[in-house]
C-alpha positions in Angstrom: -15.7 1.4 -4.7 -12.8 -1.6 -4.3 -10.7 0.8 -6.8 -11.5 4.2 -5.3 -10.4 3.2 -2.0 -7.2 1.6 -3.8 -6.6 5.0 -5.4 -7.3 6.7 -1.7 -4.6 4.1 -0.8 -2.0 4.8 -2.9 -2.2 9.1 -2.6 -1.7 8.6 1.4 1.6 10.3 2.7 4.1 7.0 3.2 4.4 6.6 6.9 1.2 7.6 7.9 -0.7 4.5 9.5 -4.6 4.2 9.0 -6.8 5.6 11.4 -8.2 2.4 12.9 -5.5 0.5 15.1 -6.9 -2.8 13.4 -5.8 -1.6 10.3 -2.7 -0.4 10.9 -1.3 -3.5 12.6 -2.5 -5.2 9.5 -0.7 -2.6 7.2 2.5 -3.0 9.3 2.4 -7.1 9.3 1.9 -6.7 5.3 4.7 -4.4 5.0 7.0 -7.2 7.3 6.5 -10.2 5.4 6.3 -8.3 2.1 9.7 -7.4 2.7 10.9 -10.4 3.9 10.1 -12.2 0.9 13.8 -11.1 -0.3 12.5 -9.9 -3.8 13.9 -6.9 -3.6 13.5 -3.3 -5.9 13.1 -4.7 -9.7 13.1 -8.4 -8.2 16.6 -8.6 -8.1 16.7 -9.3 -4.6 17.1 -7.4 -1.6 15.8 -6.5 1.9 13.4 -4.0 1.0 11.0 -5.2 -1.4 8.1 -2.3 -0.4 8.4 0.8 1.1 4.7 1.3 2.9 1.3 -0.8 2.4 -1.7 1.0 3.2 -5.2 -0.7 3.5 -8.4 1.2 3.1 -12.1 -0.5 4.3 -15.6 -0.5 3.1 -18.6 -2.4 4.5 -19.9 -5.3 1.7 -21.9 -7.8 1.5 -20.6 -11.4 3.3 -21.0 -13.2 0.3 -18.9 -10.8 -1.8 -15.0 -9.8 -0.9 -14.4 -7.1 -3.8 -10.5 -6.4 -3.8 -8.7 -3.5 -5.4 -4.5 -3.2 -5.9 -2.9 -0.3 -7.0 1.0 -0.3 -7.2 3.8 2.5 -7.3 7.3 1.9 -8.7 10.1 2.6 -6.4 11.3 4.6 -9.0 8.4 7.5 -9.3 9.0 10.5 -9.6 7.5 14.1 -8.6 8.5 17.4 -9.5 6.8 20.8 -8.7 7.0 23.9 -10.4 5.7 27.7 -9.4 5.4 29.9 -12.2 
């Protein structure tokens, strides 16, 4: 489930916060002191390292804290096409 909700991560529209206003803080801290790290596109240094950081939930077990990461290059790209 850890990766499903990493893949359900990664397809949200960039900007748009998680639901739950506990969440979304935690998405926005992330995204604050990813970028202040200074690592930059590529690591070769500047001020924006990540361009969004979006956290999904699941209910487990206390003894268990399962952990999915899914990562996007800056340098993706989409195209569409109508035939």
């Amino acid at each position: 489930m850890a990766a499903v909700l990493a893949k359900k991560a990664l397809i949200r529209k960039i900007g748009a916060p998680n639901p739950d206003p506990r969440y979304a803080r935690l998405e926005s801290e992330l995204l604050e002191e990813i970028n202040a790290t200074g690592v930059g596109p590529q690591g070769l240094g500047g001020r924006i390292t990540a361009l969004a950081v979006h956290v999904e939930y699941y209910p487990t077990h206390i003894t268990q804290l399962p952990v999915a990461v899914n990562l996007n290059c800056h340098a993706a790209r989409r195209a569409q096409a109508i035939l």
